[in-house]
N, C-alpha and C positions, 0 to 999 in steps of 0.2 A: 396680029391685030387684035386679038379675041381677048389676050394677056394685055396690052396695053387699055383694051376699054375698061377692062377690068380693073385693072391701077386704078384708070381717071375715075372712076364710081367711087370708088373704097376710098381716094383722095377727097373727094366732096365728102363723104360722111365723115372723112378723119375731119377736117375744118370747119364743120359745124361742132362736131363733139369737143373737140379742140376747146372749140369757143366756148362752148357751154362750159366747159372743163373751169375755165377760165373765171368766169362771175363768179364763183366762190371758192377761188384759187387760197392756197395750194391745197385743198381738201375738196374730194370728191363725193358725190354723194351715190350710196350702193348703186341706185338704177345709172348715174351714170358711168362708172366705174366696167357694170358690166354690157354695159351699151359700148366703150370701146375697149373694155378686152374683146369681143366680139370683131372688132372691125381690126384690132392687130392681128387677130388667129386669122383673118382672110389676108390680111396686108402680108402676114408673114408665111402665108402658103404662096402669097402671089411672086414672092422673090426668093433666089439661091444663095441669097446673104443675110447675114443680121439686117436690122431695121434700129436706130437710133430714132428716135422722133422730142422732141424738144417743145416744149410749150410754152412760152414766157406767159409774163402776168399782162393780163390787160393786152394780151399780143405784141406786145412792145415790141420795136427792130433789136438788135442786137448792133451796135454801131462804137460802142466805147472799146478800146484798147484797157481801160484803167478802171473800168466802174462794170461790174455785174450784174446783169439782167436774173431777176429774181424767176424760176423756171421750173418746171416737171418735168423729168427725164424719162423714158419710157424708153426700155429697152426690148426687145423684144424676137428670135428667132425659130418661134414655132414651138419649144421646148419647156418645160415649166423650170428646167434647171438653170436656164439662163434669164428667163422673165424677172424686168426689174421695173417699179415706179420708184424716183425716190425725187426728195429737193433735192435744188443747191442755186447756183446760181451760173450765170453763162456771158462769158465775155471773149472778143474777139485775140486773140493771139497776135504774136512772131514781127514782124517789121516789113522786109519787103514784100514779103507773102501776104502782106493784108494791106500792103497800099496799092500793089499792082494790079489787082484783081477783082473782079466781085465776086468769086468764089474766095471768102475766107475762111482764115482755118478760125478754129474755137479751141478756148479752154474751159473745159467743164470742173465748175469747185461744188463739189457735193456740201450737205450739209453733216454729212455722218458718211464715213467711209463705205466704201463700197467695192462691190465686186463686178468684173465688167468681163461678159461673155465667158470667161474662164482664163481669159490673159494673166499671166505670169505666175500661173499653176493657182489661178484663182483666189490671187491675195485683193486685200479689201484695202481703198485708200480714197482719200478727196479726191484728189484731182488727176485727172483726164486729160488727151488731147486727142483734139480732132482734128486733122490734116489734109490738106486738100489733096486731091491727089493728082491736079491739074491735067493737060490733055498725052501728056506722056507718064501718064499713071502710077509709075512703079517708082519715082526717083527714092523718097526716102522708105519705099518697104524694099528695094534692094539692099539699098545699104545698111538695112537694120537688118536682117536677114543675116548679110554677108557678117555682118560683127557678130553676132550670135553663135557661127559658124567657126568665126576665126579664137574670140575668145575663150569657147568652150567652155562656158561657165565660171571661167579666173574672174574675170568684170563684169561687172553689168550694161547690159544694152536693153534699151525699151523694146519689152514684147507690141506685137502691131496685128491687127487684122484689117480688111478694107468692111465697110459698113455702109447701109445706104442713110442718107441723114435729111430728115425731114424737118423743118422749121416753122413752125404755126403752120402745120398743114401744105407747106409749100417744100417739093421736093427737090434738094440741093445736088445730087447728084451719089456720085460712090468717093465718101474719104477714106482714111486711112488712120481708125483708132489705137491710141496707142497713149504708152506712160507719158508723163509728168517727169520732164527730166529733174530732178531735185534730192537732197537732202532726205531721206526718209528708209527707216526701216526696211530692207530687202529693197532698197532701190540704191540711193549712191549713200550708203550708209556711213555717214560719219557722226560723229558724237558731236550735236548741238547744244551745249549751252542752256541748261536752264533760268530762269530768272533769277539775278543776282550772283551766277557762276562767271565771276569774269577774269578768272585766271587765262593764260592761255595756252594751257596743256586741254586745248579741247580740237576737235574737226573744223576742217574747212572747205569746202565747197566752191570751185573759182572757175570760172569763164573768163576765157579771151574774147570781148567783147566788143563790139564793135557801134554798139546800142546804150554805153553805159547811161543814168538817169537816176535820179534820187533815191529813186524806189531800191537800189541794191547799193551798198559802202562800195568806190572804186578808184584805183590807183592808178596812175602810168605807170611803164616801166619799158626800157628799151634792153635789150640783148645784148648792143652793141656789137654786133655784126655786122666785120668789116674783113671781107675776105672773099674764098670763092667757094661755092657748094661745088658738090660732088662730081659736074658737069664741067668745071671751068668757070662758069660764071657770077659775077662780083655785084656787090651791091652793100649799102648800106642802108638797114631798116629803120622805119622811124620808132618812134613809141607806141606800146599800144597799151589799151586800157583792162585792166583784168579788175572783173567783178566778184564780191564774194556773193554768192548765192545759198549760201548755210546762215543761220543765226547768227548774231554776235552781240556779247552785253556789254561789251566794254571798247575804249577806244584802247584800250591795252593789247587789245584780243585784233585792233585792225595792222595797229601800228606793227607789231611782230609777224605778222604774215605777209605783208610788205614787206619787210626785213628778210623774212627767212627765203620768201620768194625771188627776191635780190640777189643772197644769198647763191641759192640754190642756180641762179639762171648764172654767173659768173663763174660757176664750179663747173660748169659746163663747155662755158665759151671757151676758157682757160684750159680742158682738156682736148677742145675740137681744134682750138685757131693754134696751140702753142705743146700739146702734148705737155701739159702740166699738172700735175696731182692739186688738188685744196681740198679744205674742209673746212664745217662752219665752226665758229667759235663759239662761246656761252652767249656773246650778244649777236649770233647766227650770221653774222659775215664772214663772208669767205676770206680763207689764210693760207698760206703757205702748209701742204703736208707731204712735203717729198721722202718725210720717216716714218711715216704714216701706212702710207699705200703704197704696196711692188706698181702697180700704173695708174696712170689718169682715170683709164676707165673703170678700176675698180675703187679710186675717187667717187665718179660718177655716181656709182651703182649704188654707193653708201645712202647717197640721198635720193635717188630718182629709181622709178621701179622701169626697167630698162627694160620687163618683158613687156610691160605694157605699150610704153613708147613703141616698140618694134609691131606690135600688135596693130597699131592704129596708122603707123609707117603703112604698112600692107593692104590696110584697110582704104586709108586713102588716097594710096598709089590708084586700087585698084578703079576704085569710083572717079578719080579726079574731082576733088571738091575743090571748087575756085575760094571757096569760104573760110579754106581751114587759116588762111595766118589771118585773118581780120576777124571774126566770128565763131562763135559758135564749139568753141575747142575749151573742153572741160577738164578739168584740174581736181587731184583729191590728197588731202595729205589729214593726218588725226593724231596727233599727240595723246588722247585717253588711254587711260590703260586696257580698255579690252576694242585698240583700232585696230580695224582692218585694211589701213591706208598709213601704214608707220612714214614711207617715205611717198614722195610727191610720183603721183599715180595720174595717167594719161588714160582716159579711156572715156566712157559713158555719148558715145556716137550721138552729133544730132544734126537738124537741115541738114538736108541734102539739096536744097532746090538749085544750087548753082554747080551743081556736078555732072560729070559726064561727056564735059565738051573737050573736043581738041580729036584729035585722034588713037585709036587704041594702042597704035607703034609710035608714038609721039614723044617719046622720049620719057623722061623721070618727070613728074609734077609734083607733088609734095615735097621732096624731099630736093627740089632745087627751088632759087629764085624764081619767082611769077611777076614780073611786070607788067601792069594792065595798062599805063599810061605816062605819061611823062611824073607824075604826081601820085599815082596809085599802084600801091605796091600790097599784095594778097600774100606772100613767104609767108612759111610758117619759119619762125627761126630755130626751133627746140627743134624740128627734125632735121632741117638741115645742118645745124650745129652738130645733133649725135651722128648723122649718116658721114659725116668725115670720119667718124673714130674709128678704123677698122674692126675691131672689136664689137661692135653697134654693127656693123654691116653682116659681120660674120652670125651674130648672133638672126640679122634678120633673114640671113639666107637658110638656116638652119630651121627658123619655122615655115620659112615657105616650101623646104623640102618636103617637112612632114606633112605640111597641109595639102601639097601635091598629091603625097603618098596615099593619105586618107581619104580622099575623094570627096572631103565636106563642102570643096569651092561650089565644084559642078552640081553636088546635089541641091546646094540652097539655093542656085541658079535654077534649078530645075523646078523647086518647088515653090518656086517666086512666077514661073511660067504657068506651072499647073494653077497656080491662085487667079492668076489675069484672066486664063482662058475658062475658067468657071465663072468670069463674073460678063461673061458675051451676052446672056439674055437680061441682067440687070441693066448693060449699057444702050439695049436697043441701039438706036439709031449710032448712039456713041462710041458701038463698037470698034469700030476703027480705032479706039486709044490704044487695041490691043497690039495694032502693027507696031505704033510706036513703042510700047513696051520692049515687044519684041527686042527694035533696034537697040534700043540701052542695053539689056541685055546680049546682045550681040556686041557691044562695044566692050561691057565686062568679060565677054572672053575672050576679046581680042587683048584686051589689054592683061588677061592670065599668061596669052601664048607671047605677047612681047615680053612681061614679066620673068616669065620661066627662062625665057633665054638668056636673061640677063643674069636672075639671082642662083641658077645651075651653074657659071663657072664666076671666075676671079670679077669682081665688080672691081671699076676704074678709080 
């Protein structure tokens, strides 16, 4: 009780100073500057977490998807090493996670890169996300955890910590800060295109996309899968739309990644549905190469980084993401000369809000058909096409031994537990999100010990 009157105090003087803050935004003047570092050094004693606090101009709400609230960011966790003010601007995120709710998540665009709490060995960059972290708390710092764990530094996955997040003095609850899935430097690095580079030996950057909109170039494309996944059962998927999310200066530069993507997805199908070798051609369409390649899958392998696929197989076997074949499934390929994505790379994990459901012994979910409706169909089709190849299977059993071996599943479990239950006196009353934690976590190891039983002998 003593802690919480104390909040409410230090809350009142945060949204006066706030405000004052405000009348001659974005510059503060000495006395008030050090009138509320005073009231973070109390705020940030009164809690076991970071402190995020957000200031708009004029106090404005924060309501657009597409337009940014001009803002002060004030970071703060008791430390001088992690104290930040800086501009930028503050708009609301993500699709259904910000129409279903009124806890939304945010993306924070700085004005000048920056560095945030010490996340991702304390590299400096614009933009930010802030994640809600709803009443079952851990869904996507599980799963960023658990990819961290499983890639072991091959790919990148957005570093995360949970944060308490305050908004014009009014406190939002505990999110879940973390990267800016995108195109940049130590993040999903590909080579973008500078003004007037419009050749297309440059990176690309693609979402399976479920949201596509002006704001990013995007193409249908269907798989044509028509057959049966790994289980038995048959389906035929429709089109879905994949977004570039990297630069691009030219319409030369769209048209060939549509091409090679095409390309690439029938050198696929043709090795899962028919046990057939291809490769692309100068104008990247798939051809006959039965002189080419001793098998299909090392076809395959020419073009697609098949550790990574296997990687993200495992990943979201383990989570169940109902998301992964309509949304949210990232794509990297880079023709420059110094790429670090030569061929088409799966990996860079994100949402997780539709994950976790079904049961831990429930069979395969990624890498079989998902029917939600008469009409609505969630497959991913790139995993269930490879998980036919025997060679794609063998290879994913092969990392799930090692990953057994090493023990890194349980410990990111472990320290995805230890994170919840340090955040008990942040959640007051809200503690209870911890039980729920709990159970997701209890579900990810149920579905390690169905997992292991399956990928320790012969898969079907």
């Amino acid at each position: 009780m003593r802690r919480m009157l104390t909040v409410f105090v230090i809350l009142i003087f945060l949204s006066a100073a706030a405000l004052a803050s405000c009348e001659s935004f974005p510059e503060r003047s000495a006395e008030e500057a050090e009138r509320l570092e005073k009231r973070f050094r109390q705020m940030a004693a009164s809690f076991t977490q970071p402190c995020v606090y957000i200031t708009t101009e004029g106090k404005r709400p924060i309501l657009s998807k597409s337009d940014y609230v001009s803002a002060v960011i004030d970071i703060f966790d008791g430390t001088e090493e992690h104290r930040l003010t800086a501009t930028g601007g503050v708009k609301i995120r993500g699709n259904s996670t910000a129409d279903m709710s009124d806890e939304k998540p945010y993306r924070i665009k700085f004005d000048k890169k920056q560095s945030m709490l010490g996340l991702h060995d304390g590299q400096a960059y614009k933009s930010w996300v802030l994640l809600r972290s709803q009443w079952n708390l851990a869904m996507d710092y599980t799963a960023l955890n658990l990819a961290r764990a499983i890639f072991n530094g091959r790919y990148y996955a957005s570093d995360c910590m949970f944060v308490n997040l305050f908004i014009n003095g009014e406190y939002k609850g505990i999110y879940v800060l973390c990267e800016q899935n995108q195109a940049a430097k130590g993040r999903i690095d590909v080579h973008e295109p500078k003004e007037g580079e419009t050749g297309t030996e440059v990176g690309y950057l693609l979402e399976l996309d479920n949201y596509p909109s002006d704001e990013h170039p995007y193409f249908s494309m269907g798989l044509g899968v028509i057959g049966y996944d790994l289980e038995g059962g048959h389906a035929y998927l429709p089109r879905r739309s994949y977004s570039v999310k990297s630069d691009l200066r030219s319409e030369a530069q769209f048209d060939f990644i549509r091409r090679h993507l095409t390309g690439v997805s029938r050198i696929l199908y043709e090795a899962s549905a028919h046990g057939r070798a291809m490769m692309l051609n100068a104008a990247h369409e798939a051809v006959p190469a039965d002189d080419v390649y001793g098998t299909a899958f090392e076809a395959v392998s020419a073009v697609i980084d098949m550790e990574s696929l296997a990687d993200m197989v495992i990943l979201e076997e383990l989570t169940h993401n109902y998301d992964i074949g309509e949304g949210s499934f990232f794509m990297a390929v880079d023709f420059s000369e110094e790429s670090l994505y030569p061929r088409l790379t799966f990996a860079f994990p994100w949402d997780f809000n539709w994950a976790y459901g079904g049961e831990p012994d429930g069979g395969y979910y990624a890498v079989t058909f998902q029917p939600i409706a008469a009409e609505t169909d969630r497959s991913n089709a790139w995993m269930i096409l490879a998980m036919r190849i025997p060679e794609f299977q063998a290879l994913v059993k092969e990392k799930w031994s090692r990953l057994m071996e090493s023990g890194v599943l349980e410990k990111a479990l472990a320290r995805v537990l230890a994170d919840c239950e340090a955040l008990r006196e942040d959640l007051g009353k809200d503690a209870w999100k911890i039980s729920c934690a709990k159970d997701l976590l209890a579900f990810v190891h149920g579905r390690i010990g169905w997992l292991d039983r399956q990928w320790r002998q012969a898969l079907p």
